[in-house]
VEXFIVO-124545 format. One record per residue (C-alpha): residue number from 0; residue in three letters; chain; x, y, z. Coordinates in nm, 2 decimals, padded with zeros to 4 digits, always signed. Example, Ala and Ser with C-alpha at 12.3 -4.5 7.8 and 13.67 -1.06 7.14 Angstrom:
# VEXFIVO-124545
[0; ALA; A; [+01.23; -00.45; +00.78]]
[1; SER; A; [+01.37; -00.11; +00.71]]
//
This chain:
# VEXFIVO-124545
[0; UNK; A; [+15.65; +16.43; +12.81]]
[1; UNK; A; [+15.42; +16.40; +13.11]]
[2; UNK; A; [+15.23; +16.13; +13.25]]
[3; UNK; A; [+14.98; +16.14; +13.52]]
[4; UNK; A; [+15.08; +15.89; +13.83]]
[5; UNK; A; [+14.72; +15.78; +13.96]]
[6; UNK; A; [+14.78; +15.43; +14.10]]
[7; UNK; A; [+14.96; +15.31; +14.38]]
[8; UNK; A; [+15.22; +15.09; +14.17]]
[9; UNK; A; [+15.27; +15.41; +13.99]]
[10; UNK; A; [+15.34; +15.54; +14.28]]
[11; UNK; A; [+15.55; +15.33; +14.40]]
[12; UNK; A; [+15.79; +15.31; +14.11]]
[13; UNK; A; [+15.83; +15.70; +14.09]]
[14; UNK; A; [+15.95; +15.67; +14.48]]
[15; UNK; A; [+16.20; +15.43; +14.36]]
[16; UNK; A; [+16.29; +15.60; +14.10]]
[17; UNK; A; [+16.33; +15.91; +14.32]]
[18; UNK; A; [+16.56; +15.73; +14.58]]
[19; UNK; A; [+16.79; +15.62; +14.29]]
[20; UNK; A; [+16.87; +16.01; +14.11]]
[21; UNK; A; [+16.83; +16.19; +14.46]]
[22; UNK; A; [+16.93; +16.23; +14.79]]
[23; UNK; A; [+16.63; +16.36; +15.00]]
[24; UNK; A; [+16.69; +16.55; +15.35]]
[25; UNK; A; [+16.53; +16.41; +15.66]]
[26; UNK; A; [+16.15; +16.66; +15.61]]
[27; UNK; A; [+16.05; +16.79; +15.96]]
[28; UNK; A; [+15.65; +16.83; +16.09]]
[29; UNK; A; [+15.64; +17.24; +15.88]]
[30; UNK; A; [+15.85; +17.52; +15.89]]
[31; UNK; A; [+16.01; +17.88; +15.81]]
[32; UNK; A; [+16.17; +17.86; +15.46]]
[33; UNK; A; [+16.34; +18.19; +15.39]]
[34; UNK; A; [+16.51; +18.12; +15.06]]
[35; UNK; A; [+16.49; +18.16; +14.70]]
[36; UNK; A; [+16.41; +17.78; +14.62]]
[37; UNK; A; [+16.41; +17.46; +14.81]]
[38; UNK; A; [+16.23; +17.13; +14.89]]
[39; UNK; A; [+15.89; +17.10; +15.11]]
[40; UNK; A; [+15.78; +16.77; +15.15]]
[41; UNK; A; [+15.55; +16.60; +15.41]]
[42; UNK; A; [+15.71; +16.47; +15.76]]
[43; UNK; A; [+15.98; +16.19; +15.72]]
[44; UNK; A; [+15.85; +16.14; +15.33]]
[45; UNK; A; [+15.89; +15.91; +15.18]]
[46; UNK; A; [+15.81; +15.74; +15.45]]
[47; UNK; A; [+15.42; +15.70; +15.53]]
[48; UNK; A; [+15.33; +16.06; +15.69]]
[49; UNK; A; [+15.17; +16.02; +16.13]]
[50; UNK; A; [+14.84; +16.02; +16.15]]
[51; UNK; A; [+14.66; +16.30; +16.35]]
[52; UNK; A; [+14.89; +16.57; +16.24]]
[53; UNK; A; [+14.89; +16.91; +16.18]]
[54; UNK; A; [+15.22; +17.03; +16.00]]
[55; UNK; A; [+15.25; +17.40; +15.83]]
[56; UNK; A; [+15.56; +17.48; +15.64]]
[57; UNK; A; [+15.59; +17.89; +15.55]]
[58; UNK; A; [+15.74; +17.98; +15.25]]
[59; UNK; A; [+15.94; +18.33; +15.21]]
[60; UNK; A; [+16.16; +18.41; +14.89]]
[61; UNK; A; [+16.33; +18.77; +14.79]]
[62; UNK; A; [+16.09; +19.10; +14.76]]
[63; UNK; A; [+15.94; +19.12; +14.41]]
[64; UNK; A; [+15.95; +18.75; +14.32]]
[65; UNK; A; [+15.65; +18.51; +14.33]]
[66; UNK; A; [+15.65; +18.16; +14.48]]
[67; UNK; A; [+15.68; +17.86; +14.23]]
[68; UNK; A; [+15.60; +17.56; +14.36]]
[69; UNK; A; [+15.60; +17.26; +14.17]]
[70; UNK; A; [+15.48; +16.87; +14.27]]
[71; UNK; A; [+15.67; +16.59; +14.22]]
[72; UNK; A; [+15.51; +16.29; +14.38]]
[73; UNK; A; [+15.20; +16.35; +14.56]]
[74; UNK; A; [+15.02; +16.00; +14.76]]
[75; UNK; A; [+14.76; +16.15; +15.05]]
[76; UNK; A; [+14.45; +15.93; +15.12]]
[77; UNK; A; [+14.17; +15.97; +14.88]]
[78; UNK; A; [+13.82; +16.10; +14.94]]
[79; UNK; A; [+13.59; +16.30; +14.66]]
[80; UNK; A; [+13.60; +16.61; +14.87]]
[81; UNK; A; [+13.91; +16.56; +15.10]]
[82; UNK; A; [+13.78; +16.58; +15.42]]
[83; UNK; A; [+14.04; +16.32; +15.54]]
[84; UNK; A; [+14.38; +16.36; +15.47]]
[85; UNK; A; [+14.46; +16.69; +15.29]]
[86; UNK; A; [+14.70; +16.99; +15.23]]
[87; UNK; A; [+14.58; +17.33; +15.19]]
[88; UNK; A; [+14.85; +17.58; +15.00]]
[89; UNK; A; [+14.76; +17.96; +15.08]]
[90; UNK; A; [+14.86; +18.27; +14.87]]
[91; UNK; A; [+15.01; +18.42; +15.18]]
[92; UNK; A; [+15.10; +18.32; +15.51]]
[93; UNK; A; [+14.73; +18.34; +15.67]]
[94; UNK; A; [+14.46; +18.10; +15.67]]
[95; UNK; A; [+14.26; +18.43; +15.56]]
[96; UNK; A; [+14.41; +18.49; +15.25]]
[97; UNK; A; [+14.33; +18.33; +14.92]]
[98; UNK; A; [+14.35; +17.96; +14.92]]
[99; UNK; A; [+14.51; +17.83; +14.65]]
[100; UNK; A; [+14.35; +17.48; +14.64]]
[101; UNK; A; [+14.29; +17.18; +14.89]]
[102; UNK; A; [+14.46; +16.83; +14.73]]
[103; UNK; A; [+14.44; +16.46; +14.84]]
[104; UNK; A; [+14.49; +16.16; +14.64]]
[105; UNK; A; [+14.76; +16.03; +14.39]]
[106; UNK; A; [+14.68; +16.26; +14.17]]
[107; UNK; A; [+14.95; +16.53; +14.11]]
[108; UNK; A; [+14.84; +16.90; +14.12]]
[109; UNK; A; [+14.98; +17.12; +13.84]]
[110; UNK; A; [+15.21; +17.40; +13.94]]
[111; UNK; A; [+15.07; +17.70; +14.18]]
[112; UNK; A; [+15.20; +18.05; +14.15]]
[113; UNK; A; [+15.14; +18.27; +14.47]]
[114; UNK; A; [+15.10; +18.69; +14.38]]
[115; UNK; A; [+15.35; +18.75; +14.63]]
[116; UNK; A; [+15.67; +18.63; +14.79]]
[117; UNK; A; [+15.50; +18.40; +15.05]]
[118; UNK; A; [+15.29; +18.11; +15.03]]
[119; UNK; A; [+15.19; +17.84; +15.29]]
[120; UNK; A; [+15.11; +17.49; +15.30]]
[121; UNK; A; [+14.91; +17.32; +15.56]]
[122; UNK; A; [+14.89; +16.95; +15.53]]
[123; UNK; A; [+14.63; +16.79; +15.78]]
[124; UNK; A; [+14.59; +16.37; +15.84]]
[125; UNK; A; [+14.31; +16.16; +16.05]]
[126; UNK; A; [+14.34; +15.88; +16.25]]
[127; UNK; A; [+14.30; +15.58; +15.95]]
[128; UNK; A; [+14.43; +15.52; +15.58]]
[129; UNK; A; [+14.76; +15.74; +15.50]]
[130; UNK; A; [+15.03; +15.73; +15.27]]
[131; UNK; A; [+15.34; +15.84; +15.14]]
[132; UNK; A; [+15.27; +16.20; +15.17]]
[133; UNK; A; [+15.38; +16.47; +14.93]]
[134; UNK; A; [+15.73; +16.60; +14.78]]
[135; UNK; A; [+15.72; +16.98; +14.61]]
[136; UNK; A; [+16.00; +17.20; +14.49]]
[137; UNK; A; [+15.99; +17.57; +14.49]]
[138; UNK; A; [+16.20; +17.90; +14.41]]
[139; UNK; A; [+16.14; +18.24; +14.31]]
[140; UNK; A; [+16.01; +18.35; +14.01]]
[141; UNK; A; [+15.92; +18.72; +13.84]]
[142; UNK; A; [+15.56; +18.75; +13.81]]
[143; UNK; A; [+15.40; +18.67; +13.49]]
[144; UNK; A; [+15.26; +19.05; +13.46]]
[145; UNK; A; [+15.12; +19.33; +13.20]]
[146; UNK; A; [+15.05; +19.62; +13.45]]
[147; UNK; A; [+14.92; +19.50; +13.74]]
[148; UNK; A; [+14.82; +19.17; +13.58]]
[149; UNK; A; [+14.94; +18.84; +13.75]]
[150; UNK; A; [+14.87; +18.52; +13.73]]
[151; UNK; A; [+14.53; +18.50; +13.98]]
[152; UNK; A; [+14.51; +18.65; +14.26]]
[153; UNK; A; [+14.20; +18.87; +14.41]]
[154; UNK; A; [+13.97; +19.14; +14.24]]
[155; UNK; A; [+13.76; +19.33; +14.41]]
[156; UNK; A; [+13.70; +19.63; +14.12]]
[157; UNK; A; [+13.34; +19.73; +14.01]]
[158; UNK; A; [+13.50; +19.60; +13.62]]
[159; UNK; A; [+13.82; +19.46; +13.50]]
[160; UNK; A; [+13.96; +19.19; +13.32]]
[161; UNK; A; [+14.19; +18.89; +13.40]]
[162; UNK; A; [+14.41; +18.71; +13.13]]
[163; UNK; A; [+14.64; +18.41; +13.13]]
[164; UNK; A; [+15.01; +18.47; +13.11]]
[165; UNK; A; [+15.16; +18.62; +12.81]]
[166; UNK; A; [+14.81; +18.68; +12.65]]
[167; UNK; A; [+14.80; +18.83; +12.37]]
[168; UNK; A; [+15.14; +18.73; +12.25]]
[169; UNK; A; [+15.25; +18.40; +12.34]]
[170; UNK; A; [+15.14; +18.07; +12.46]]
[171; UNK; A; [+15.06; +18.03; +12.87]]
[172; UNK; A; [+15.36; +17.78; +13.03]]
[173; UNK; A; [+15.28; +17.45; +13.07]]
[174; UNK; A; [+15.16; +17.29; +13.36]]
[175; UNK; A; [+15.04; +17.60; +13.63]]
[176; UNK; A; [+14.76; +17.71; +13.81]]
[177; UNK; A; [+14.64; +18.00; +13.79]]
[178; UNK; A; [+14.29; +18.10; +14.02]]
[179; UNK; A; [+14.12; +18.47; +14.02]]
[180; UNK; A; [+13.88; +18.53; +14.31]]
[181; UNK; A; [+13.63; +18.83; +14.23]]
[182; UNK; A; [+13.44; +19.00; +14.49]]
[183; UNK; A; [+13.22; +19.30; +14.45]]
[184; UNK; A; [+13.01; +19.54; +14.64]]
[185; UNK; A; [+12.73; +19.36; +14.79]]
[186; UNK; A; [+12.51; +19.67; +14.59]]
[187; UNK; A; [+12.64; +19.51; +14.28]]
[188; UNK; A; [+12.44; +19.22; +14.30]]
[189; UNK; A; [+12.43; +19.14; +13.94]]
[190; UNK; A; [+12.81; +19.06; +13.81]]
[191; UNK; A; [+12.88; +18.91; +13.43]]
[192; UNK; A; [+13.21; +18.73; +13.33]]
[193; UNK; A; [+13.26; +18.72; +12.97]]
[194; UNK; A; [+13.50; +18.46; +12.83]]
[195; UNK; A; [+13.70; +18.51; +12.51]]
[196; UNK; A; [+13.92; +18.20; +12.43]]
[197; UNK; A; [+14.18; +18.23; +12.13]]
[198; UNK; A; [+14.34; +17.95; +11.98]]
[199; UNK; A; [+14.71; +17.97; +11.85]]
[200; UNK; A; [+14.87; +17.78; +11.56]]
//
């Protein structure tokens, strides 16, 4: 079963917890990870991250595999829109691609699938209240596809569809994330998104 870690005693007692079962790798400030699974985790976790930092980790794994990445503990500072301490994870390596979602808190974020073999993170800190920062595992995974049909990405056809992984035949896995971003002609200025939810025994 899962549980969701809000609090900071939570916290605390899933850091411990960590220490005991695993031995963690000193984390540097971001970097190239060319690989087909790993650990990312924020500067010198789980020690409290530095404040006024800037660190960006690129993550690369084999040609015709998506990124899985998957938190474990997750302790930035929390704010109701995250303009303090935050990390940004990017389908891509670019700031320009699709962004994946922006996180801060104790709360963990499900799993995030990227629609190619790269991803970034960016994690960004003020000057005040920190924390222990953030510890993620990733590796390489075949797309959930039918067609061309992945789990989110971008659409940018006059009509489509999008479905959740293994629709029509199977349940969606547990715990991912899974975002579409549709753009159209700026002609088309009238766009409709149907929803058809279907519940399985």
């Amino acid at each position: 079963s899962r549980f969701l870690c809000r609090w900071a005693p939570c916290v605390r007692r899933r850091l411990r917890s960590l220490r005991e079962r695993t031995h963690l790798p000193l984390f540097p400030c971001g970097g190239h990870m060319v690989t087909d699974s790993g650990m990312v985790a924020s500067e010198g976790f789980p020690s409290f991250y530095k404040p006024n930092s800037k660190c960006t980790w690129y993550i690369t794994v084999p040609e015709g595999h998506v990124v899985m990445l998957s938190f474990r503990l997750f302790d930035l500072e929390a704010d109701p829109t995250c303009r303090y301490d935050y990390l940004d994870v990017y389908n891509g390596h670019s700031r320009l691609v699709q962004k994946l979602g922006r996180f801060c808190g104790t709360f963990r974020p499900g799993a995030l699938i990227s629609t190619s073999n790269t991803m970034m993170l960016e994690m960004v800190s003020d000057d005040a209240t920190g924390g222990r920062g953030f510890l993620a595992s990733f590796n390489a995974g075949k797309p959930h596809m039918e067609g061309n049909q992945f789990c989110g990405g971008r659409l940018t056809k006059a009509q489509g569809s999008v479905k959740t992984p293994n629709w029509p035949n199977s349940n969606y896995p547990a715990g991912i994330s899974c975002s579409w971003h549709i753009s159209v002609e700026p002609s088309n200025v009238r766009t409709r998104v149907f929803c058809q939810p279907r519940r399985f025994n």
